[in-house]
C-alpha positions in Angstrom: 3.9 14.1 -1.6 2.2 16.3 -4.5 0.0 14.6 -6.6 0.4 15.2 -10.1 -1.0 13.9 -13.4 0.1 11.6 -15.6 -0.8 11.5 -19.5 -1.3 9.4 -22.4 2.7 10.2 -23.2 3.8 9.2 -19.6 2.1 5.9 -20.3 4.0 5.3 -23.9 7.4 6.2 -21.6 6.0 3.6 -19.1 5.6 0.7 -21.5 8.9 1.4 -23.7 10.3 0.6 -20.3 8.3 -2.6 -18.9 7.4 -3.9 -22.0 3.4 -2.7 -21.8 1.1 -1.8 -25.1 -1.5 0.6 -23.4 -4.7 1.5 -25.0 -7.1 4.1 -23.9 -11.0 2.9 -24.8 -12.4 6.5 -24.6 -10.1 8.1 -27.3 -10.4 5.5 -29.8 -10.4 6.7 -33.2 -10.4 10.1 -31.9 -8.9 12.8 -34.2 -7.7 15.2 -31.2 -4.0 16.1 -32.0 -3.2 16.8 -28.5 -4.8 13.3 -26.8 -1.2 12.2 -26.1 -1.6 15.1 -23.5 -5.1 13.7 -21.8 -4.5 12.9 -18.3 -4.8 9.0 -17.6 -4.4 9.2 -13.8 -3.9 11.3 -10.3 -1.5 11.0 -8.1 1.9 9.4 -7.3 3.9 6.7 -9.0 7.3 5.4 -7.9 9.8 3.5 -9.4 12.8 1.6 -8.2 15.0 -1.0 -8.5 16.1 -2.7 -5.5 19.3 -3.9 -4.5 18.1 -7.7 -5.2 17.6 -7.0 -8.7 13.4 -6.7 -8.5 11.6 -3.7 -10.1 9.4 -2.0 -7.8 6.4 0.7 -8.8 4.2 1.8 -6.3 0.9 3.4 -7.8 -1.1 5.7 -5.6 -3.6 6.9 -7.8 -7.2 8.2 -8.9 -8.3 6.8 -12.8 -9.7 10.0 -14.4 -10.3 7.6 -17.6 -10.3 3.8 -18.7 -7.2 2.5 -19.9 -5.9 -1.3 -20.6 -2.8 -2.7 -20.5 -1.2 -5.9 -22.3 2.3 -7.3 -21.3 4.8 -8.2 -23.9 8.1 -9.0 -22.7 9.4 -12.0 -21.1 9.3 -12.0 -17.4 9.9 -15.5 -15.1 8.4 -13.6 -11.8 5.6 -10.8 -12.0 3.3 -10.0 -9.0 0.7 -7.8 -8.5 0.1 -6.8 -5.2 -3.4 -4.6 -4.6 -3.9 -2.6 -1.4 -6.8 -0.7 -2.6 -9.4 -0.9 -5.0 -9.8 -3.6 -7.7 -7.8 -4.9 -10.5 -9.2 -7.5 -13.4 -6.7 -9.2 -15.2 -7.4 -11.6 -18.4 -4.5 -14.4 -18.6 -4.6 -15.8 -21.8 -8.8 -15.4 -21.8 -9.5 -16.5 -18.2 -10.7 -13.5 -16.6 -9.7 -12.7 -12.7 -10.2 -10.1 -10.0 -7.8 -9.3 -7.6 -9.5 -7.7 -4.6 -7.7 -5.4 -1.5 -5.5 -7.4 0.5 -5.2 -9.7 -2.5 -1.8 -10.7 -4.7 -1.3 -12.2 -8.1 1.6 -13.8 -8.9 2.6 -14.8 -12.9 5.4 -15.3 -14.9 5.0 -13.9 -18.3 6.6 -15.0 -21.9 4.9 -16.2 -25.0 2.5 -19.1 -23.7 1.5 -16.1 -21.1 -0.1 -13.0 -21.8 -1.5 -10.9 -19.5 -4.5 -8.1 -20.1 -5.2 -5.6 -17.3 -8.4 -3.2 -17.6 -8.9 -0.1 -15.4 -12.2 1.5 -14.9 -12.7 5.7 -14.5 -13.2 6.9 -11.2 -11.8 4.1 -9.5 -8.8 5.0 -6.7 -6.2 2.3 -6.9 -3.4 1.7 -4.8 -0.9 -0.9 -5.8 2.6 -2.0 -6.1 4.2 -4.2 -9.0 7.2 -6.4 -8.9 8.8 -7.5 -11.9 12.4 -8.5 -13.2 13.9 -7.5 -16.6 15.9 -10.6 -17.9 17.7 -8.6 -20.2 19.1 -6.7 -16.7 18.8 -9.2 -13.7 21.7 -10.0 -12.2 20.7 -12.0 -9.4 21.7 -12.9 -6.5 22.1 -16.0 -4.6 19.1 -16.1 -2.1 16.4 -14.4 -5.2 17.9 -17.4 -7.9 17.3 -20.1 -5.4 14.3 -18.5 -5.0 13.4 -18.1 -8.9 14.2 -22.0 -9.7 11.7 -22.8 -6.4 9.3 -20.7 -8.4 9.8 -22.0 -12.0 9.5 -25.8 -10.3 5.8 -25.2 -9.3 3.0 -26.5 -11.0 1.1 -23.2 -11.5 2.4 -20.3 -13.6 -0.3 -18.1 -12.6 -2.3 -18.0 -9.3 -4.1 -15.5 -6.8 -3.2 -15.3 -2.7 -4.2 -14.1 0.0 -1.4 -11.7 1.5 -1.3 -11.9 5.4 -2.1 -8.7 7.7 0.9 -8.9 9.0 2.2 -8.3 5.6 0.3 -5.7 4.4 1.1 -3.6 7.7 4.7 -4.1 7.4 4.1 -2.8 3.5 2.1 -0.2 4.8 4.4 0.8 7.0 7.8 0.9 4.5 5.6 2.9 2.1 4.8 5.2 4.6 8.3 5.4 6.4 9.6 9.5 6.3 13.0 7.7 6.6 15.7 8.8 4.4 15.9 7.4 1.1 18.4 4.0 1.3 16.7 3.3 4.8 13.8 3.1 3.6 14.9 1.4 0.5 16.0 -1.1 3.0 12.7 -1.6 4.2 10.9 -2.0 1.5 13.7 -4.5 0.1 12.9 -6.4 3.5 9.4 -6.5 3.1 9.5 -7.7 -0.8 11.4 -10.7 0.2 9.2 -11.9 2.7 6.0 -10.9 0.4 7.9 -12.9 -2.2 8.8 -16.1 0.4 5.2 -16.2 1.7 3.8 -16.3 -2.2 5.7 -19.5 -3.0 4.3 -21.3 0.4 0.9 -19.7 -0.1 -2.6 -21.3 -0.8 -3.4 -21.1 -4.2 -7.0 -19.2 -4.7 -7.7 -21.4 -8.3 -8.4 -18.5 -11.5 -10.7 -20.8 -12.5 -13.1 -20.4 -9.4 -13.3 -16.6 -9.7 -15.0 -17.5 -13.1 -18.0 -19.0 -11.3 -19.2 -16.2 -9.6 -21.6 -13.6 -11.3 -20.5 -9.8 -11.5 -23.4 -9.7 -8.5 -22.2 -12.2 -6.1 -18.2 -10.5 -6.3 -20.1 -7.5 -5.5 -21.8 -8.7 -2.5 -18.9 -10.8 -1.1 -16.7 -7.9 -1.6 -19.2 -5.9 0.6 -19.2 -8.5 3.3 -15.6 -8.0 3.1 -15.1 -4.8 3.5 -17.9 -4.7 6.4 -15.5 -7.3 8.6 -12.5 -5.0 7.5 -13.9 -1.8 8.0 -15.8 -2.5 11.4 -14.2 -5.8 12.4 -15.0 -4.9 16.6 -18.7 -6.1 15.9 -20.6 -9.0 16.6 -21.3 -10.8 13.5 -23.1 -14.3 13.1 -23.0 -16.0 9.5 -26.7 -16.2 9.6 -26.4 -12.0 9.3 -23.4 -12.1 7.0 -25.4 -14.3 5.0 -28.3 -12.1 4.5 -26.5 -9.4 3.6 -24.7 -11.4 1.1 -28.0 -12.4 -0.4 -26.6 -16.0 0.3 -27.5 -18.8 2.1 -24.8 -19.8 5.4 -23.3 -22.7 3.2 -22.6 -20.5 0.4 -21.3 -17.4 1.9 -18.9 -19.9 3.9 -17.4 -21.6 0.4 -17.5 -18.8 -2.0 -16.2 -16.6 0.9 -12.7 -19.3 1.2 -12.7 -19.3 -2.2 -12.5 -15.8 -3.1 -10.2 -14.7 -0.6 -8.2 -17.6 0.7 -9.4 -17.6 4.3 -12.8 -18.6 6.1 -14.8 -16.1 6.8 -14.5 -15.9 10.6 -10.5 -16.5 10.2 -10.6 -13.3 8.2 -12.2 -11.7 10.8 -10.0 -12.5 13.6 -7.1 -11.0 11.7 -8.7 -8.1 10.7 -9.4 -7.7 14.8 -5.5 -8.5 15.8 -5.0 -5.9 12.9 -7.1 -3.4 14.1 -6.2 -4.1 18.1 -2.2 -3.9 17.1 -2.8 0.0 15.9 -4.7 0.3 19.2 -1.3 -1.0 21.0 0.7 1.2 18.9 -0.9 3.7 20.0 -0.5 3.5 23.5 -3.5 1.9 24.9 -3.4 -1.2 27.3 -3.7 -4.3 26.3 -6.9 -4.6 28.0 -8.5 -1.5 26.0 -7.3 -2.7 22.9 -8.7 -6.1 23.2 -12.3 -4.6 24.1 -12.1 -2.1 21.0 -11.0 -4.6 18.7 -14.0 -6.6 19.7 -12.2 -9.3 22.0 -14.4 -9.6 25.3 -11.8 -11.2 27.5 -8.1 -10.2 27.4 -6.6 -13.4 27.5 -8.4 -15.3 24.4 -6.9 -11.8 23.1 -3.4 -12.2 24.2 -3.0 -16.2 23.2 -4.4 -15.5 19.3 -2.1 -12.2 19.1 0.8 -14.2 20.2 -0.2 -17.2 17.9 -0.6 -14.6 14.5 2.0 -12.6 15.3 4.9 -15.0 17.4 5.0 -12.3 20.6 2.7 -10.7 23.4 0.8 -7.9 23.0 2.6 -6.6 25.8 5.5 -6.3 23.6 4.0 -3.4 21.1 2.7 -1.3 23.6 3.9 2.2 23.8 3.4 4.5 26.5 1.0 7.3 26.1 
């Protein structure tokens, strides 16, 4: 898909449709006539609205200068979902970052007001949901699914969205299929995301408030090490040290941040990696080894236990 830029005046056209004030930091009180025509941002937004009545805009895209948004309408579900990059939101003063692999889930009205801040130079890669009142039509399964929602006791919380998740996203996004297939996908995909965020844990706003701008940094690095390379040996002693943390706290502010242990994080980053392997062709045995599994069979039972079938099952013949 081309990538192509979007300006100051595509962003007024974006929040006369979603109900978003945007304001641009670097251009304040300039005097340029022709700032409407600034580009904001690189690369590929979609919009759509899916059969179920959800608003869907997928955002591939470089920031070629800061920009904030502010919700203003009315909204009883809103969630953020980040695949790449980093976005901080302010709800109603309480500052929180929502990391890759992360999703933040709100509903938005008067007692509610959501602030989003966007840094230059950063590569984001997201995807909104959203529902217009004023249009929603809903049907059965999303309004049972809406009341579930407005019953909770948080209005606004952070999760951790599940790899199997993100690949099955990944994979809709992706899709060359024609146009109402892979609308179908993607509407199959939301409803799960959106089933798995009423059942998920909770990561509490309130703790992201108690780490310094430092120690996000660092954690996020750890992160992204188990991610990017997750077929090493690690120990927390080493994870630790490069955290600049001791063991104890790299293990609580770790579960805190990001919903999930730091060694459970790891496995699934492995069964991640070693399900590409298996898509891919390779044996079950290679695919264990590369993931960084030494035996096949520890391999095989925590595959079937993430994912509910062998890894026999995905393999494709080279």
């Amino acid at each position: 898909m081309l990538k192509r830029q979007f300006s100051i005046e595509d962003f007024f056209d974006f929040g006369e449709r979603y109900g978003i004030r945007y304001h641009f930091p670097a251009l304040a009180g300039s005097c340029d006539r022709y700032k409407e025509k600034r580009p904001v941002v690189q690369g590929n937004i979609e919009e759509m609205v899916l059969s179920s009545g959800i608003c869907l805009t997928n955002s591939n895209v470089q920031v070629l200068q800061p920009y904030e948004s502010t919700s203003l309408h009315c909204s009883p579900l809103y969630t953020l979902i980040v695949l790449e990059g980093r976005v901080v939101i302010r709800l109603n003063n309480r500052e929180v970052i929502v990391q890759s692999g992360m999703a933040f889930s709100t509903r938005l009205g008067e007692q509610l007001v959501m602030n989003a801040s966007h840094l230059a130079d950063e590569h984001l890669k997201t995807l909104t949901l959203g529902i217009n009142p004023a249009s929603f039509r809903p049907q059965p399964l999303i309004s049972a699914l809406l009341h579930e929602w407005e019953c909770g006791e948080s209005p606004a919380f952070v999760w951790q969205v599940p790899g199997h998740l993100l690949s099955g996203l990944q994979y809709a996004l992706e899709s060359k299929a024609s146009g109402i297939s892979r609308q179908f996908m993607l509407e199959g995909v939301m409803l799960q995301l959106l089933g798995y965020g009423l059942s998920a844990e909770p990561l509490a706003l309130e703790r992201g408030c108690l780490l310094s701008p430092g120690e996000q940094n660092r954690l996020e690095h750890v992160r992204q090490l188990l991610q990017q390379q997750p077929e090493k040996a690690y120990t927390l002693q080493e994870l630790a040290q490069t955290a600049a943390m001791s063991p104890s706290s790299l293990r609580t502010k770790f579960r805190q941040t990001y919903g999930h242990a730091v060694f459970d994080y790891l496995r699934d980053c492995r069964l991640e990696l070693a399900r590409r392997y298996l898509e891919q062709g390779y044996s079950v045995q290679q695919a264990a080894w590369m993931s960084g599994y030494q035996h096949a069979t520890n391999f095989a039972t925590a595959f079937r236990r993430r994912y509910g079938f062998a890894p026999s099952v995905v393999r494709l013949p080279i």
